[in-house]
Every structure is written in C-alpha cells, then in structure tokens.
Rosetta silent file (secondary structure, phi, psi, omega in degrees, C-alpha in Angstrom):
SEQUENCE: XXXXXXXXXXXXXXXXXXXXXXXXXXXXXXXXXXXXXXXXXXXXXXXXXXXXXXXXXXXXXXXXXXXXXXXXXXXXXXXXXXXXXXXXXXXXXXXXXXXXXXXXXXXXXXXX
SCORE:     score description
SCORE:     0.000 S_00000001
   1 L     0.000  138.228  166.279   19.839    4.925   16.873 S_00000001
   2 E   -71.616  162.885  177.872   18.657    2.684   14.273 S_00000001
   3 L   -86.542    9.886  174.371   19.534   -0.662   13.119 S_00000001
   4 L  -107.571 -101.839  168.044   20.940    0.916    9.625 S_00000001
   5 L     7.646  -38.238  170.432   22.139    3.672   11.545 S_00000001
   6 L   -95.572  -32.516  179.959   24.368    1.482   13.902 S_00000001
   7 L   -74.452  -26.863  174.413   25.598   -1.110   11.294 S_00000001
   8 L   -90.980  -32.361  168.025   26.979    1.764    8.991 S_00000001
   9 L   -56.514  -55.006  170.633   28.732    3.657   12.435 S_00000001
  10 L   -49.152    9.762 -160.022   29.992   -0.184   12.636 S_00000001
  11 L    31.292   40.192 -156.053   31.092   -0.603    9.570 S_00000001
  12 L  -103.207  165.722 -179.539   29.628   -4.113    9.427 S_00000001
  13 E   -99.642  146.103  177.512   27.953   -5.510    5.869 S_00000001
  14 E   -92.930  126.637  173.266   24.728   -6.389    5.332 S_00000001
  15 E  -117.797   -5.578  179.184   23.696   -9.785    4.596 S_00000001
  16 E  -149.594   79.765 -177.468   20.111   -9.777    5.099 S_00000001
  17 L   -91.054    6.123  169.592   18.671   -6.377    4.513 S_00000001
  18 L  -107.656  120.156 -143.782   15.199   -6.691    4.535 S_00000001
  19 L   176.708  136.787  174.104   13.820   -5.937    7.560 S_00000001
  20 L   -59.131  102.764  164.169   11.917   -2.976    9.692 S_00000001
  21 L   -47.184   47.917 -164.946   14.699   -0.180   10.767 S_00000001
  22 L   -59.275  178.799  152.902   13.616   -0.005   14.185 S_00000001
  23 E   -80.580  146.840  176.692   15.521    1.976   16.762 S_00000001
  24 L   -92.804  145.068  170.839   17.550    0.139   19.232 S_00000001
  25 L   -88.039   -3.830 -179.217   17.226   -0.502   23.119 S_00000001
  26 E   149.650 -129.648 -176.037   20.482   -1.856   23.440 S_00000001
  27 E  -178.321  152.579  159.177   22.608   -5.199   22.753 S_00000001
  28 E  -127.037  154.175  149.989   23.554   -8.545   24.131 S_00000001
  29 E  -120.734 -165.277 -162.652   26.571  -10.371   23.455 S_00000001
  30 L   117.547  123.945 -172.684   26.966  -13.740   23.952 S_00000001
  31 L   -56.795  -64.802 -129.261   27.915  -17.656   21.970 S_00000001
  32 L   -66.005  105.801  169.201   25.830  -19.448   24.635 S_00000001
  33 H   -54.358  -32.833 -170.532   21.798  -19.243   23.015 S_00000001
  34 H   -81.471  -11.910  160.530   20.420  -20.554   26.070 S_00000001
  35 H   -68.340  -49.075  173.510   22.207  -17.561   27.540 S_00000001
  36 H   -42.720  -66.491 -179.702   20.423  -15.274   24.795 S_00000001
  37 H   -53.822  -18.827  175.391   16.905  -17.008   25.715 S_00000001
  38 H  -100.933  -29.320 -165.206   17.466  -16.040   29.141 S_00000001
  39 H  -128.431  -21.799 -158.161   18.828  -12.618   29.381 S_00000001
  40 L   -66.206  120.900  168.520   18.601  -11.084   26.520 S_00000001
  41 L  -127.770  157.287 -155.597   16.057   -7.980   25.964 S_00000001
  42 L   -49.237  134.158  170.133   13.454   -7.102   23.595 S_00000001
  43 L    97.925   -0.119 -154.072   14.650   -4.483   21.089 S_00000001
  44 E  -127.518  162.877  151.014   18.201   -5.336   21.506 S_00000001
  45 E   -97.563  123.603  174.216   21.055   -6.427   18.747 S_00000001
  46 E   -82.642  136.488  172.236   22.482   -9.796   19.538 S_00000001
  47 E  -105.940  128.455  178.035   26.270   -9.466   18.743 S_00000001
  48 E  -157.752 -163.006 -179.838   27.680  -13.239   18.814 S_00000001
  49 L  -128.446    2.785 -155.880   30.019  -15.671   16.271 S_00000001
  50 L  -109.995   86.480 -179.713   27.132  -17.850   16.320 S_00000001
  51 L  -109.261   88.254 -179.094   26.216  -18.187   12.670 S_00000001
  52 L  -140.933  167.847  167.435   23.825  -20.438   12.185 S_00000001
  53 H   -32.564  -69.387  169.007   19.978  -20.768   11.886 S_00000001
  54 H   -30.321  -52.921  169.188   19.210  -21.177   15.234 S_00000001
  55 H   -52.636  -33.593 -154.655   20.399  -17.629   16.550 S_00000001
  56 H   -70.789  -40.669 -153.639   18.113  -16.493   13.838 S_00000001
  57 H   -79.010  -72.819  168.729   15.228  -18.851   15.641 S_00000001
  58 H   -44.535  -62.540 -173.185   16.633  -17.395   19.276 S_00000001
  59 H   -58.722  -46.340 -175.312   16.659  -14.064   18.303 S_00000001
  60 H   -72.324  -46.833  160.001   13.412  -14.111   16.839 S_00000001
  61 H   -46.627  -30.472  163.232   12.160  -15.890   20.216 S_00000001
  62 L  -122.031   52.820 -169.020   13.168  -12.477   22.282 S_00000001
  63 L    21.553   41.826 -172.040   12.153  -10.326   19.847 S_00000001
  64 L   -92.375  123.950  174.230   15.963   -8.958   18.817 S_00000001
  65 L   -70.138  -10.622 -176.823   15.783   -7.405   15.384 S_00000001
  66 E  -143.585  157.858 -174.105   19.100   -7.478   14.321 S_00000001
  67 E  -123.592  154.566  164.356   22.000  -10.201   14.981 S_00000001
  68 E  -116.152  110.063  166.199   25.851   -8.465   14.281 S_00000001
  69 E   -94.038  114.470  173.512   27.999  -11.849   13.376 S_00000001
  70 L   -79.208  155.228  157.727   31.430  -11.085   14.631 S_00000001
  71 L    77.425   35.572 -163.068   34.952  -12.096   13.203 S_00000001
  72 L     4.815   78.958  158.039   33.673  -11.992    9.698 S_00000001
  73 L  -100.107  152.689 -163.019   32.606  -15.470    9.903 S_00000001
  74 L   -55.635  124.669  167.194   30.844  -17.332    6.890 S_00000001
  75 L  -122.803  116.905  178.182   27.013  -16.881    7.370 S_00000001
  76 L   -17.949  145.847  156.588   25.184  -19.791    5.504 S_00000001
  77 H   -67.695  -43.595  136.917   22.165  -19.377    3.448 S_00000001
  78 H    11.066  -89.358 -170.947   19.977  -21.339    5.452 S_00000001
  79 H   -62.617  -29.182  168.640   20.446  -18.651    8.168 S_00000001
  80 H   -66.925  -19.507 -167.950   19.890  -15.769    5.828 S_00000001
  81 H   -76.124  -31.068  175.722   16.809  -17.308    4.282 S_00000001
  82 H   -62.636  -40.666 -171.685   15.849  -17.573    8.003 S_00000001
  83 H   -76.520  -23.465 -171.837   16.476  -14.117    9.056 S_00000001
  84 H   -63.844  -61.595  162.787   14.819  -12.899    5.769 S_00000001
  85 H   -32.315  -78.365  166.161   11.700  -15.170    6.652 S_00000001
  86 H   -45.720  -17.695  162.726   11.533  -13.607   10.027 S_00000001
  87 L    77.217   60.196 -167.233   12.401  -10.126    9.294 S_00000001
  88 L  -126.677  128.248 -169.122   15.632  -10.142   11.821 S_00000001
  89 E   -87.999  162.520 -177.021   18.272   -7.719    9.794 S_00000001
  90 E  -117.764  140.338 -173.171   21.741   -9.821    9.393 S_00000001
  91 E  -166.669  136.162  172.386   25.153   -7.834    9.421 S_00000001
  92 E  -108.901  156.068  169.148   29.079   -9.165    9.584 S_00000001
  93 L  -166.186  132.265  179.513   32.024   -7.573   10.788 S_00000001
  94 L   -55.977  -31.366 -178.134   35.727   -8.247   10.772 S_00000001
  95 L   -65.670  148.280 -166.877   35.614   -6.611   14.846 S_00000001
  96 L   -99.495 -166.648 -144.425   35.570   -9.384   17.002 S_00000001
  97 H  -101.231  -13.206 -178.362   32.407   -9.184   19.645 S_00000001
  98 H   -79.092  -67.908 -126.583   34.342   -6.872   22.939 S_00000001
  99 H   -72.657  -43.978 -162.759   34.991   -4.069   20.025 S_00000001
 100 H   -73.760  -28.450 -175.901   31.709   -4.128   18.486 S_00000001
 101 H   -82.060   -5.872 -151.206   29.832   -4.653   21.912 S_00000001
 102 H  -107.682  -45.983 -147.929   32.237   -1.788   23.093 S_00000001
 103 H   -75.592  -51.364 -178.980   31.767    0.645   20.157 S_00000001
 104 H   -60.678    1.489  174.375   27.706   -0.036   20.417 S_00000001
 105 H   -98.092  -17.125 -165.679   27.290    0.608   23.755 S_00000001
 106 H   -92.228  -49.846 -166.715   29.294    3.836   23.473 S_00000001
 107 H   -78.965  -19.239 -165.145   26.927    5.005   20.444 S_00000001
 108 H   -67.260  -65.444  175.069   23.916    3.609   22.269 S_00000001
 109 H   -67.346  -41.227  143.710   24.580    5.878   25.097 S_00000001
 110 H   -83.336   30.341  161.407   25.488    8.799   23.600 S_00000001
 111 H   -98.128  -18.820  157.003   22.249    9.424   22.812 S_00000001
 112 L   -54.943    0.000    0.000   20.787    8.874   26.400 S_00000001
C-alpha cells in the first residue's frame, strides 16, 4: 500500500502533498521523538499528535516518509515548509492515534 493509497483508506487530509508515493513497510506510533529515533523503522508512517517541526526533522532522521497527525490538531507552517523541504508527505485526521494505528495495521496486513 502506498502513502496516497493509505491516507485516502484513512480518510486523513493532506497538508503537505509533495512528496514520492512510496509503498509502506509499516507504522510507528508514538508522542515521545526520542522514542521515534530509537525504534522506529525505515519505510514506516509515524502516526503521533506531535505537530511540530521537529517530528518532521525525526522522521526525516529514520527515513519515515509520511507523518499521520492525529486528533486533527493545528499543523503550523513551519512544519509544513519542513516536510515540503524534506519530501516527508504530511496528513491530519480527526481519529485519534489507537484508531488510525489500528485501521493501518489492519490494511497493512491485509496485503501480506
């Protein structure tokens, strides 16, 4: 599944759409970044609430291409200009982070 391809099953919006549609290897969730920076694997969508610059900076540090910002929370321009720089797609969603971490592991897998 793609990173268009999961964000439209999610129904989440695109805030940063320019970006390489790779296929995905999975997902992390997780607030903590230094949790991200640790565990986190290449290929993956970080799902978090953590909308700020910095995920974009973490995420780009373990090569995750796409971040899904949970709980429609406001995401700055700052962090979009950042994800834009960096080529990391950006997507919101009103699902808080178990549903969205729930529903992508479910689409993720039935394609294994």
């Amino acid at each position: 599944m793609t990173i268009r391809e999961a964000a439209e099953a999610l129904g989440a919006e695109a805030v940063q759409d320019e970006f390489e549609d790779v296929r995905l290897s999975g997902a992390y969730t997780s607030d903590l970044l230094s949790d991200v920076m640790a565990n986190a694997k290449e290929g993956g969508a970080l799902i978090t609430i953590q909308a700020h610059k910095n995920t974009v900076a973490v995420a780009t540090l373990v090569n995750t291409p796409v971040i899904f910002v949970c709980n429609y929370r406001p995401v700055p321009d700052d962090m979009i200009e950042s994800a834009r720089e960096e080529g990391i797609a950006l997507y919101r969603t009103r699902e808080n982070q178990y549903t969205v971490s729930g529903r992508l592991y479910a689409m993720l897998h039935a394609e294994a």
